[in-house]
MILUM-263812 format. One record per atom (N, C-alpha, C): x, y, z. Coordinates in nm, 4 decimals. Layout:
BEGIN
((X; Y; Z))
...
// end
This chain:
BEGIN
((11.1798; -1.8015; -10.8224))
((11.2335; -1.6689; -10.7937))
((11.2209; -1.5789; -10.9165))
((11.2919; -1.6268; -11.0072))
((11.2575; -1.5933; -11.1471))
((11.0971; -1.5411; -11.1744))
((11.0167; -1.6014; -11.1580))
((10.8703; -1.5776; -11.2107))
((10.8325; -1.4917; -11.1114))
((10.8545; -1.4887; -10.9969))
((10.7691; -1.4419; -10.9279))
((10.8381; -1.2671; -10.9212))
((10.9770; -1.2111; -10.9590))
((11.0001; -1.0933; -11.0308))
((10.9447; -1.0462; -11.1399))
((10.9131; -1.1671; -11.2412))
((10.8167; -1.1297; -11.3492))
((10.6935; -1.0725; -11.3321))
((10.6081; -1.1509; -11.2444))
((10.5314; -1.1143; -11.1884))
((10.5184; -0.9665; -11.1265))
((10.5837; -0.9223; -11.0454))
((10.5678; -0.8201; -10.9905))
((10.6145; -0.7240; -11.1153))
((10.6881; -0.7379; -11.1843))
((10.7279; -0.6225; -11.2976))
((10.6070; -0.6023; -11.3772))
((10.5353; -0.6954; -11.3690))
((10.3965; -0.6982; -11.4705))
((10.3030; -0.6266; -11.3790))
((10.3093; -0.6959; -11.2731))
((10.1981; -0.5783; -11.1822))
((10.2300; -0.4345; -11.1735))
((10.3352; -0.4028; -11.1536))
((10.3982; -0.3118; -11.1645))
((10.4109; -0.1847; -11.3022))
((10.4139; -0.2404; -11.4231))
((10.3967; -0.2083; -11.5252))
((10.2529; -0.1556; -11.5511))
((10.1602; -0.2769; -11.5205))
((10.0123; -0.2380; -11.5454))
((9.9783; -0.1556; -11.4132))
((10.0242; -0.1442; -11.2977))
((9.9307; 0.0000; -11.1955))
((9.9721; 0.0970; -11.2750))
((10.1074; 0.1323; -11.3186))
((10.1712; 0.2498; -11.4250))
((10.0932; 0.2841; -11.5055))
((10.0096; 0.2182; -11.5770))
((9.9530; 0.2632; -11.6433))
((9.8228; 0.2463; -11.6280))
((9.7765; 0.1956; -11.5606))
((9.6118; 0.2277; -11.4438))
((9.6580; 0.3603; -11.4612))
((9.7095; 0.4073; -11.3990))
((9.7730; 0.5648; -11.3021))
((9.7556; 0.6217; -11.4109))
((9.8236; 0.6155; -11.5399))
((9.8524; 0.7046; -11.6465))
((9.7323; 0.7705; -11.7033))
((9.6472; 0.6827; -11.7233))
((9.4977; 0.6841; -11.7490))
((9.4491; 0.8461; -11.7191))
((9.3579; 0.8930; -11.8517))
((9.3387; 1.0200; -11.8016))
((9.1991; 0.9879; -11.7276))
((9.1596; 1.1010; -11.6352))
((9.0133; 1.0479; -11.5486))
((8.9488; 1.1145; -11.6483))
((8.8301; 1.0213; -11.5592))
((8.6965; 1.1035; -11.6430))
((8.6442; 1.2512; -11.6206))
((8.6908; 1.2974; -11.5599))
((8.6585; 1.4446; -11.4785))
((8.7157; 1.5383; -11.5686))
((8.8267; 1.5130; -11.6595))
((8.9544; 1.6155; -11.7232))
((8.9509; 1.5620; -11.8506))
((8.9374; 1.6402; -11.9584))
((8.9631; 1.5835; -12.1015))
((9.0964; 1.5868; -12.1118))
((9.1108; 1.5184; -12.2121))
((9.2703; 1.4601; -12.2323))
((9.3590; 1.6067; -12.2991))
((9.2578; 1.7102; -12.3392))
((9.3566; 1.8289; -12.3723))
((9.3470; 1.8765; -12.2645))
((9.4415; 1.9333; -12.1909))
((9.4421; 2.0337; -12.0547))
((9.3994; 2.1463; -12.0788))
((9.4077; 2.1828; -12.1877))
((9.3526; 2.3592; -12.2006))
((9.2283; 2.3716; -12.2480))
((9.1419; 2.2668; -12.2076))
((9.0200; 2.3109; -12.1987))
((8.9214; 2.1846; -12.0632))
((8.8871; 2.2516; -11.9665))
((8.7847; 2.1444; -11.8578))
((8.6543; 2.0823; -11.9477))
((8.6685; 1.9787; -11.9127))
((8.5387; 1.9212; -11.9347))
((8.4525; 1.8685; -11.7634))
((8.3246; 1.8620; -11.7657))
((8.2850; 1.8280; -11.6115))
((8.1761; 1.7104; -11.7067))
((8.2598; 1.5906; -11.5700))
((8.1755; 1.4264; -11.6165))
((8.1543; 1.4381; -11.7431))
((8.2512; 1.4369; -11.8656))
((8.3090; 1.3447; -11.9652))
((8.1571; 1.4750; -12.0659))
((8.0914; 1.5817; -12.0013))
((8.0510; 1.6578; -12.1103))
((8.1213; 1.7305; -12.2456))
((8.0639; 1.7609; -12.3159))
((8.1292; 1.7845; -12.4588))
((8.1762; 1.9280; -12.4375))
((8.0883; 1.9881; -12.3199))
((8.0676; 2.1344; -12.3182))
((8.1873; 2.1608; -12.2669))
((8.2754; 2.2610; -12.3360))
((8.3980; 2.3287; -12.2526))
((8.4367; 2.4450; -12.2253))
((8.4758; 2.4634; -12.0914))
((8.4654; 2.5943; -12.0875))
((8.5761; 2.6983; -12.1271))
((8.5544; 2.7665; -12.2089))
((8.6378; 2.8165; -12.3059))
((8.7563; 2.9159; -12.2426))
((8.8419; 2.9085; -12.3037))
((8.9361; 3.0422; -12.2647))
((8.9463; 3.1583; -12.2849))
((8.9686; 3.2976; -12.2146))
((8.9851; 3.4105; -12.2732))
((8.9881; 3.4395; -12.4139))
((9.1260; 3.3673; -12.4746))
((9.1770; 3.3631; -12.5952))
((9.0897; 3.3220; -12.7234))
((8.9965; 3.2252; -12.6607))
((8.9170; 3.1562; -12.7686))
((8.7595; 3.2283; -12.7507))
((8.7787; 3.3356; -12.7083))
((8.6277; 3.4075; -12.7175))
((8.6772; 3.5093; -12.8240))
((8.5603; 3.5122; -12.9579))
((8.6093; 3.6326; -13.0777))
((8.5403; 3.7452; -13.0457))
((8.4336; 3.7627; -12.9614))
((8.3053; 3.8762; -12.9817))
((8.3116; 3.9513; -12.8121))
((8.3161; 4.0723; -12.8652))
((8.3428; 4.1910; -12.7453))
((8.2420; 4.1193; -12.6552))
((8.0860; 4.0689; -12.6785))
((8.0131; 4.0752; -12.5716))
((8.0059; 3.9728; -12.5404))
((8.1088; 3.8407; -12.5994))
((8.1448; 3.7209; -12.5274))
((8.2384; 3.7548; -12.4282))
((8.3337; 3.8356; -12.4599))
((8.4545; 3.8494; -12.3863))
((8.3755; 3.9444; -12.2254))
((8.3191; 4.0122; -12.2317))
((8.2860; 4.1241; -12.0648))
((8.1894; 3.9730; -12.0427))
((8.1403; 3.9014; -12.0913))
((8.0279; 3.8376; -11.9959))
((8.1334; 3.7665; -11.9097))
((8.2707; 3.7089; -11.9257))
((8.3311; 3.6346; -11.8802))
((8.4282; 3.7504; -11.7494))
((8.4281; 3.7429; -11.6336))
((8.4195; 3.8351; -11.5070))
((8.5882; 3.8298; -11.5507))
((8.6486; 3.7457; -11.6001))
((8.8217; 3.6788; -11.5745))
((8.8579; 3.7251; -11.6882))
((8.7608; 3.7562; -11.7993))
((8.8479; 3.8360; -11.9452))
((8.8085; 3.9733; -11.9299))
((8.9255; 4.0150; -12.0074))
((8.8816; 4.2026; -12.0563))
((8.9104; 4.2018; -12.1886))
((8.8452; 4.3153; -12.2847))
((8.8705; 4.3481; -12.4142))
((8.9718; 4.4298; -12.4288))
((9.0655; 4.3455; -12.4935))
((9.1739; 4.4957; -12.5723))
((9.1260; 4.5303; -12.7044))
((9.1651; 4.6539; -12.7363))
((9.1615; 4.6960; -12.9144))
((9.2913; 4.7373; -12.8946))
((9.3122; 4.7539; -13.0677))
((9.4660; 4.7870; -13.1061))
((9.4162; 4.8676; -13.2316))
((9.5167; 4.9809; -13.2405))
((9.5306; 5.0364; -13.4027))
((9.6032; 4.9450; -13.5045))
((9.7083; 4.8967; -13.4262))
((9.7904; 4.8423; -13.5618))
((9.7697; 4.6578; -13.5630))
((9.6845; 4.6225; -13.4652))
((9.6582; 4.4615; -13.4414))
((9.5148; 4.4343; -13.4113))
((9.4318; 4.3019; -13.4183))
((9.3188; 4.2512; -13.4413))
((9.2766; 4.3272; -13.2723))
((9.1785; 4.3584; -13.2482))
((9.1450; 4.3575; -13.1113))
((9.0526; 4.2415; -13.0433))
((9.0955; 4.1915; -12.9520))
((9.1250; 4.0234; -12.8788))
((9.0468; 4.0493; -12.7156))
((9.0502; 3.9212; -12.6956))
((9.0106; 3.8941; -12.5420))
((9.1171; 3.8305; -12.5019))
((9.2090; 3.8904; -12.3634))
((9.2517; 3.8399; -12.2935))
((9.2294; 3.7946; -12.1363))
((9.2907; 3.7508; -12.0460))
((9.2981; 3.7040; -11.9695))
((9.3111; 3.8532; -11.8530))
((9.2464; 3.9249; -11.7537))
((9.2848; 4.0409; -11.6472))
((9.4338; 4.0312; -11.6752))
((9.5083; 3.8864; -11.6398))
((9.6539; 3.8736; -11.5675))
((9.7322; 3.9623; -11.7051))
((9.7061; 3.9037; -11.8300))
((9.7391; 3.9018; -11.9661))
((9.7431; 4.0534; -12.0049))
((9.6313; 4.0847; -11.9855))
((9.5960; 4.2018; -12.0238))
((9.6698; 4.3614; -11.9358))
((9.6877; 4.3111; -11.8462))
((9.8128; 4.3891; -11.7392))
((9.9122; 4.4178; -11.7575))
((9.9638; 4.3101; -11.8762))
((10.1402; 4.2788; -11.9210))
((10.0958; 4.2783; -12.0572))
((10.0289; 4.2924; -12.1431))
((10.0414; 4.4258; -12.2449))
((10.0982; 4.5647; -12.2818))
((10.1234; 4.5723; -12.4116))
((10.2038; 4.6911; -12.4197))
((10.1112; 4.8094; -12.3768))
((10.0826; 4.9065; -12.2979))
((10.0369; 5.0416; -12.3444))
((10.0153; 5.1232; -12.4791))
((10.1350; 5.1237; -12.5423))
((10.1171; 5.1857; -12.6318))
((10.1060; 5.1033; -12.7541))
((10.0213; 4.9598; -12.7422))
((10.0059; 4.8854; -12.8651))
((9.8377; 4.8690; -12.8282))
((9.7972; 4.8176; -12.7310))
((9.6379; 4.7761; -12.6890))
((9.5926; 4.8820; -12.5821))
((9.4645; 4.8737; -12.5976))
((9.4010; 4.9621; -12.4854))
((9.2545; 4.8857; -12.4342))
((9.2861; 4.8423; -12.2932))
((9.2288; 4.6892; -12.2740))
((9.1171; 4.8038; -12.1559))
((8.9973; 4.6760; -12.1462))
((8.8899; 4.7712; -12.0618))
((8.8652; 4.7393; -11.9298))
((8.8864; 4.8115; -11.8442))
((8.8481; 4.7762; -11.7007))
((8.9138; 4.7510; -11.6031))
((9.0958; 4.7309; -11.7128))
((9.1976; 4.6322; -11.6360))
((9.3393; 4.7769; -11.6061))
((9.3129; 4.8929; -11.6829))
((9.3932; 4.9943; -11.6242))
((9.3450; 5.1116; -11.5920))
// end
C-alpha cells in the first residue's frame, strides 16, 4: 500500500514537470516568439531604435518628443500617451 502511493506521487511529480517543460514552439522568455526553436525573434515595438524600422512594422507608430528620446511604440501605447509630451504618427 505504502509503495504503491510512492509510486503514484513519483508519477505524479514527474507528469508535473513533463507539463512544466517549456515547448519548442515558445522561447523560454515570453516577450519575445521564437518559431521551431529559430534564433530569429520577432521584435517588439519598444525594441525597434530607427524611425524606418518602426513604420515598416503595420502594429508600431513613431512618437517624437521635445523634452524625451523619440521611440517606437505600440498603436495601443501610443493612444495613451501624453499629448502634450509626444507627437506620435498616424495614430491621432
Amino acid at each position: 500500500m505504502v509503495f504503491s502511493i510512492f509510486n503514484s506521487n513519483l508519477l505524479f511529480i514527474f507528469l508535473f514537470l513533463l507539463v512544466c517543460q517549456p515547448s519548442h514552439g515558445v522561447a523560454e522568455d515570453s516577450s519575445t516568439r521564437r518559431l521551431f526553436g529559430s534564433s530569429r525573434a520577432i521584435p517588439s515595438c519598444g525594441e525597434l531604435v530607427l524611425k524606418s524600422q518602426c513604420s515598416q512594422n503595420s502594429k508600431c507608430s513613431w512618437c517624437t518628443s521635445q523634452d524625451l528620446d523619440d521611440m517606437c511604440f505600440s498603436k495601443s501605447e501610443a493612444l495613451r500617451l501624453p499629448n502634450q509630451v509626444f507627437s506620435c504618427g498616424s495614430v491621432r
